[in-house]
N, CA, C and O atoms as CSV, one atom per row, in Angstrom:
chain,resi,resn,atom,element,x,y,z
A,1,UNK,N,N,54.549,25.016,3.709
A,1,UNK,CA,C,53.783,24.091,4.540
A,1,UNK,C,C,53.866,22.696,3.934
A,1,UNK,O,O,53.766,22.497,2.724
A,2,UNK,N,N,54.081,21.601,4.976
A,2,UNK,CA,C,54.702,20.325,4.538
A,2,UNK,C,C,52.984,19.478,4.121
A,2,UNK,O,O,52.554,20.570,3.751
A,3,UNK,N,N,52.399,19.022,4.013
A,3,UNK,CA,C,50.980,17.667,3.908
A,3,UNK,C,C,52.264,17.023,3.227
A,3,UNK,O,O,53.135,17.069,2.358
A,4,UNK,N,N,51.264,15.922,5.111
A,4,UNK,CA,C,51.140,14.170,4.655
A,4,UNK,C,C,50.401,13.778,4.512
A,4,UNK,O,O,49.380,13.764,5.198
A,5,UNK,N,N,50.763,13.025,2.994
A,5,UNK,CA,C,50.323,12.381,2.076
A,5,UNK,C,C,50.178,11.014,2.232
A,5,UNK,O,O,49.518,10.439,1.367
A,6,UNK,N,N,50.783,10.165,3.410
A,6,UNK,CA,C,50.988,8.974,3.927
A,6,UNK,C,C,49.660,8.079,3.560
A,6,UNK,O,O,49.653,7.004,2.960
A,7,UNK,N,N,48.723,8.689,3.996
A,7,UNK,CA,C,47.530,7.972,4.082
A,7,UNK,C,C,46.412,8.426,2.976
A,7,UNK,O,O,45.210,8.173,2.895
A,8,UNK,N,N,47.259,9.169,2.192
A,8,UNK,CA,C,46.100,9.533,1.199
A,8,UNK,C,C,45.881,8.240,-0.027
A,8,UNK,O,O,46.721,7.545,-0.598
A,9,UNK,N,N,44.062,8.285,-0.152
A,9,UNK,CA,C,43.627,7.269,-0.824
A,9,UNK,C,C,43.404,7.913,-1.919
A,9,UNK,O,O,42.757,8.936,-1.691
A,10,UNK,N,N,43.773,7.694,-3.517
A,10,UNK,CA,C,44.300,7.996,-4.597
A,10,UNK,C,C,43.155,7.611,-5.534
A,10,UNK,O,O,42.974,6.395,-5.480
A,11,UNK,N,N,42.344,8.210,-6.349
A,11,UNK,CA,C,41.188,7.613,-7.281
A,11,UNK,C,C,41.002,8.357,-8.650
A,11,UNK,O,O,41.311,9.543,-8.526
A,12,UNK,N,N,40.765,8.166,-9.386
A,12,UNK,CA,C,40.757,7.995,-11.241
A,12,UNK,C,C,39.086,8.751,-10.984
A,12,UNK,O,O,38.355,8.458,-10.038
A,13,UNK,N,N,38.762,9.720,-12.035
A,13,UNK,CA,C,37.133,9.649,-12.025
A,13,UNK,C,C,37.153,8.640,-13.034
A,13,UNK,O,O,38.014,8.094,-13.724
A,14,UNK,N,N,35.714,8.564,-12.865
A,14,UNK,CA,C,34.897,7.119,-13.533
A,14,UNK,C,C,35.416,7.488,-15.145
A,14,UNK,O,O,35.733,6.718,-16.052
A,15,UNK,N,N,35.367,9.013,-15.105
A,15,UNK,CA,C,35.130,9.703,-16.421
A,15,UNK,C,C,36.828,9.124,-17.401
A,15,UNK,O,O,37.024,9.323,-18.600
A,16,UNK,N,N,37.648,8.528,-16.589
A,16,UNK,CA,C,38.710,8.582,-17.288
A,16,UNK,C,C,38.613,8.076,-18.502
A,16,UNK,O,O,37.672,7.330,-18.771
A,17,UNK,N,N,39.983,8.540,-19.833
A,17,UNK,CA,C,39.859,7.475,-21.204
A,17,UNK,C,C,41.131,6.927,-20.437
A,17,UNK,O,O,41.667,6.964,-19.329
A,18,UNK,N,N,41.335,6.228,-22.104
A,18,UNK,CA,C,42.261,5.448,-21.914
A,18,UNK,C,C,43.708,6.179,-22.279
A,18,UNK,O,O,44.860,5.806,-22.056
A,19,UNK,N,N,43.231,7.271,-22.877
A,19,UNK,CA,C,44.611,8.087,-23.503
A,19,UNK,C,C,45.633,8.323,-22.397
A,19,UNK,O,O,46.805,8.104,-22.703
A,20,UNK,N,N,45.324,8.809,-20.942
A,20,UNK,CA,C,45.989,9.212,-19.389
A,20,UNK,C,C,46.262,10.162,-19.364
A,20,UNK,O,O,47.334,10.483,-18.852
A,21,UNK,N,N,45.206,11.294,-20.045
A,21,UNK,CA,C,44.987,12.368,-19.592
A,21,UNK,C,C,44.315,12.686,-18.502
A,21,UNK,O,O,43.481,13.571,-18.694
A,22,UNK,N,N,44.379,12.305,-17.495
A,22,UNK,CA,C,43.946,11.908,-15.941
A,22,UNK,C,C,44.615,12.522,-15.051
A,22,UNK,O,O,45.832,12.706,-15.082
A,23,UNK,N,N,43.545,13.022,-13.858
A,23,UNK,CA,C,43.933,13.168,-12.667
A,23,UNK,C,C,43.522,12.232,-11.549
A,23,UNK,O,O,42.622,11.421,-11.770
A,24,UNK,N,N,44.255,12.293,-10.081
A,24,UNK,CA,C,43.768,11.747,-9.534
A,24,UNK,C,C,43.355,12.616,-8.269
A,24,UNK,O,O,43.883,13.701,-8.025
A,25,UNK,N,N,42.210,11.952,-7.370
A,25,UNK,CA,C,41.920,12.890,-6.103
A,25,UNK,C,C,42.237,12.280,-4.926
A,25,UNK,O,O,41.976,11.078,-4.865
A,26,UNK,N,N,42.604,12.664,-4.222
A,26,UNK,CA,C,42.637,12.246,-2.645
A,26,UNK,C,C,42.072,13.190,-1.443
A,26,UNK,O,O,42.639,14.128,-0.884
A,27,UNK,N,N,40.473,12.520,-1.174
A,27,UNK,CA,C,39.746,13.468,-0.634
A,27,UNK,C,C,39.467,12.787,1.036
A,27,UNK,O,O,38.533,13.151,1.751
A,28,UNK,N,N,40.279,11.969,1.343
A,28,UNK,CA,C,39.954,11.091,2.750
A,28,UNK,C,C,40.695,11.920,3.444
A,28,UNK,O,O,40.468,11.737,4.640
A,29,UNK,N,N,41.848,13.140,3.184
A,29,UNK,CA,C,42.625,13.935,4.206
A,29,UNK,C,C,41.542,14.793,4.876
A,29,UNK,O,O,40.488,15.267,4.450
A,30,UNK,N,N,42.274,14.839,6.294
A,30,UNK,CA,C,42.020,16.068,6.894
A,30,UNK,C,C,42.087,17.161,6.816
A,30,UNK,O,O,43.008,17.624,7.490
A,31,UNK,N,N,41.303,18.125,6.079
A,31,UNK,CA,C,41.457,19.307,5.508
A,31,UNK,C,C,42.507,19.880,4.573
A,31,UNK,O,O,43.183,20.887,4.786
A,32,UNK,N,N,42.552,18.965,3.339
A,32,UNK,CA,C,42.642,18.858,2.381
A,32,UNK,C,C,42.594,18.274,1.528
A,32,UNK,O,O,42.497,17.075,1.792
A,33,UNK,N,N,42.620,18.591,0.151
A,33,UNK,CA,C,42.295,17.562,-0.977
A,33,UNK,C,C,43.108,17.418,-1.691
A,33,UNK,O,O,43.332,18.495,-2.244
A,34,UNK,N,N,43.847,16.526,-2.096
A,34,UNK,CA,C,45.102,16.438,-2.949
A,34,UNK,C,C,44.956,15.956,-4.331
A,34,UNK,O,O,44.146,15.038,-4.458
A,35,UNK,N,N,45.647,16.428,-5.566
A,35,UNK,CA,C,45.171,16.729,-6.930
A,35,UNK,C,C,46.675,16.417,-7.365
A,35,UNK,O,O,47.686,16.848,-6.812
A,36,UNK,N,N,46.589,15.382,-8.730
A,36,UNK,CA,C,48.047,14.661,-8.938
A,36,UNK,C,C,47.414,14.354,-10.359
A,36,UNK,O,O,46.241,14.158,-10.676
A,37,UNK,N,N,48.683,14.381,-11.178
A,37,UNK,CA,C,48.590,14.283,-12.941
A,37,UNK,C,C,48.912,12.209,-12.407
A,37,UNK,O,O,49.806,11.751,-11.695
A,38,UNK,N,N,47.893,11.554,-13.046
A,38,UNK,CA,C,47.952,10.131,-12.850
A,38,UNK,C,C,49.069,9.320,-13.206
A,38,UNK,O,O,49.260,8.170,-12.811
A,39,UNK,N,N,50.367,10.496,-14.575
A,39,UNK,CA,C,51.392,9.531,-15.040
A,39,UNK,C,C,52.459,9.924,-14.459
A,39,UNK,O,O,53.556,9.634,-14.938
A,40,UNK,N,N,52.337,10.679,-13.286
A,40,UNK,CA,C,53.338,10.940,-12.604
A,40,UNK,C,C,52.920,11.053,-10.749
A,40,UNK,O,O,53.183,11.851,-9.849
A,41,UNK,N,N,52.254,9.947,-10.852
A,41,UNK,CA,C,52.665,9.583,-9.134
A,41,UNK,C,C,53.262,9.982,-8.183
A,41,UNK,O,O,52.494,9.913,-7.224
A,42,UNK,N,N,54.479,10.477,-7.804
A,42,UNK,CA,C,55.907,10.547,-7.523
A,42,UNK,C,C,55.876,12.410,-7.449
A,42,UNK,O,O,56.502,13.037,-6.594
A,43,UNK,N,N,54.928,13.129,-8.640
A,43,UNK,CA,C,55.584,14.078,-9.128
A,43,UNK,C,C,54.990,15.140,-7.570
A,43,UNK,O,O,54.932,15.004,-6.348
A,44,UNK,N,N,54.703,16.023,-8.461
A,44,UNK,CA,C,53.862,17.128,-7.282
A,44,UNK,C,C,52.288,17.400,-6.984
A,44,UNK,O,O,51.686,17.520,-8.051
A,45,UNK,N,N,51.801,17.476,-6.330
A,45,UNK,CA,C,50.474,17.580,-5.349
A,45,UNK,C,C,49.976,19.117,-5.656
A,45,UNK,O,O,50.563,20.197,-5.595
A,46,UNK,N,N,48.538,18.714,-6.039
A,46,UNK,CA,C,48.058,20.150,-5.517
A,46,UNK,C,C,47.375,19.938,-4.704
A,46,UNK,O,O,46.665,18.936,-4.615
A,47,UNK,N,N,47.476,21.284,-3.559
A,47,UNK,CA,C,46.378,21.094,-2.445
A,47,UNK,C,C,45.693,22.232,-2.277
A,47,UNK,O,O,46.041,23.411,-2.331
A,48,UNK,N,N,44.523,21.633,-2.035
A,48,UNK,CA,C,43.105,22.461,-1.936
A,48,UNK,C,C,42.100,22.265,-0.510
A,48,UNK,O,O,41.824,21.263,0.150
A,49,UNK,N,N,41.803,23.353,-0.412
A,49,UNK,CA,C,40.820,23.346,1.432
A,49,UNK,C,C,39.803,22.489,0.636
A,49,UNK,O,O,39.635,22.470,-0.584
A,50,UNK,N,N,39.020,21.628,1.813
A,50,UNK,CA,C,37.661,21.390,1.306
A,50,UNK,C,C,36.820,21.970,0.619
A,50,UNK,O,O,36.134,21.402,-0.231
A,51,UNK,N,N,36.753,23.380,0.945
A,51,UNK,CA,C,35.803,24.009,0.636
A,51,UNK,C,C,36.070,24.700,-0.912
A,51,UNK,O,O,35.227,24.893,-1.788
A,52,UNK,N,N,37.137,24.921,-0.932
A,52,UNK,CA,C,37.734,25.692,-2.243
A,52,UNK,C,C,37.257,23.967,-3.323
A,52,UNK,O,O,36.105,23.963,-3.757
A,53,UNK,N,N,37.884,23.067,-3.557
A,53,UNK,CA,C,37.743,22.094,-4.395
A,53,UNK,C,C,35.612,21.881,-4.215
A,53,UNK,O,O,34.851,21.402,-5.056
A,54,UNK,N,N,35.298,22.399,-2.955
A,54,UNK,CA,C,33.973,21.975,-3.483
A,54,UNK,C,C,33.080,23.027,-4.235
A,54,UNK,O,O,32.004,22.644,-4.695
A,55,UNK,N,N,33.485,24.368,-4.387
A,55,UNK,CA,C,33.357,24.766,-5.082
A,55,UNK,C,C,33.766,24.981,-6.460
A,55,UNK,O,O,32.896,25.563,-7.107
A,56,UNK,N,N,34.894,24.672,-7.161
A,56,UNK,CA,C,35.466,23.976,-8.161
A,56,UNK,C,C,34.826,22.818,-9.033
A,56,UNK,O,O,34.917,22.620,-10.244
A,57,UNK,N,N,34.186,22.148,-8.100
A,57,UNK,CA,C,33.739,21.013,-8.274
A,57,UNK,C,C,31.860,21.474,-8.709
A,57,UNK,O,O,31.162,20.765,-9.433
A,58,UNK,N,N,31.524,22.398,-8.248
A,58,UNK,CA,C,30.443,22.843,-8.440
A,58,UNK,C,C,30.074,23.692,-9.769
A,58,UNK,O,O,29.157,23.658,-10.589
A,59,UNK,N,N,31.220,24.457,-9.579
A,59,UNK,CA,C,31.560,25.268,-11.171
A,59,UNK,C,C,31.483,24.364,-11.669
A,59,UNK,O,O,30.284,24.118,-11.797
A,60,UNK,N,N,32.358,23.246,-12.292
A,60,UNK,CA,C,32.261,22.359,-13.373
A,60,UNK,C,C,31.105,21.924,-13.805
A,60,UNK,O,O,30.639,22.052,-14.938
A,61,UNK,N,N,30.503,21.250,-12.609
A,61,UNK,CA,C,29.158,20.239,-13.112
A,61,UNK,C,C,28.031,21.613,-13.489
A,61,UNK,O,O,26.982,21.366,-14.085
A,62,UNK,N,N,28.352,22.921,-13.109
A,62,UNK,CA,C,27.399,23.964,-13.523
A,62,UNK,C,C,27.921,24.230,-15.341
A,62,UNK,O,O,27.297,24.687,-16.298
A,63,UNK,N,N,28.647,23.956,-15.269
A,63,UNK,CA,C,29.074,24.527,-16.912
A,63,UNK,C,C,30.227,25.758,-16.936
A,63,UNK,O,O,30.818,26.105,-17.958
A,64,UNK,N,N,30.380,26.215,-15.897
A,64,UNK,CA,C,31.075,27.287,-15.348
A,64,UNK,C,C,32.319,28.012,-16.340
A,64,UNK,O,O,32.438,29.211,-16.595
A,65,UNK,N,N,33.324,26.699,-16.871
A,65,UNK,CA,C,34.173,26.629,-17.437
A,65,UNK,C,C,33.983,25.836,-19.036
A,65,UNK,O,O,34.933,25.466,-19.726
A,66,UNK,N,N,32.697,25.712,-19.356
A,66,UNK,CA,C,32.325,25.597,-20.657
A,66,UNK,C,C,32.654,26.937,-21.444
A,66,UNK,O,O,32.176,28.021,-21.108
A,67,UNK,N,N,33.694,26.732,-22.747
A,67,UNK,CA,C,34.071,27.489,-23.437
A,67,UNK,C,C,33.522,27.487,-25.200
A,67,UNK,O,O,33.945,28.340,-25.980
């Protein structure tokens, strides 16, 4: 399955350092969310349903994946 990416708006969390161990999100698509390593632009996309990344997103801020 092809996503366009044409119009996806691209953002850093606040949380970034400076080292660019970074991702970026693109959450303005239509049913999906697109997930990109920040030093490679160009490279490959992950994509996620709304709903899957908002639960992801929920785990985290719960501690979920605290090791």
């Amino acid at each position: 399955m092809q996503i366009d990416l044409a119009c996806a708006e691209w953002r850093k969390s606040t949380r970034s350092n400076d080292q660019g161990w970074c991702v970026e999100v693109a959450d303005n698509l239509t049913g999906v969310v697109g997930v990109r390593d920040s030093k490679d632009v160009t490279g490959p996309v992950l994509a996620f349903s709304p709903a899957d990344w908002s639960a992801f997103i929920g785990a985290a801020r719960s501690g979920s994946f605290d090791g």
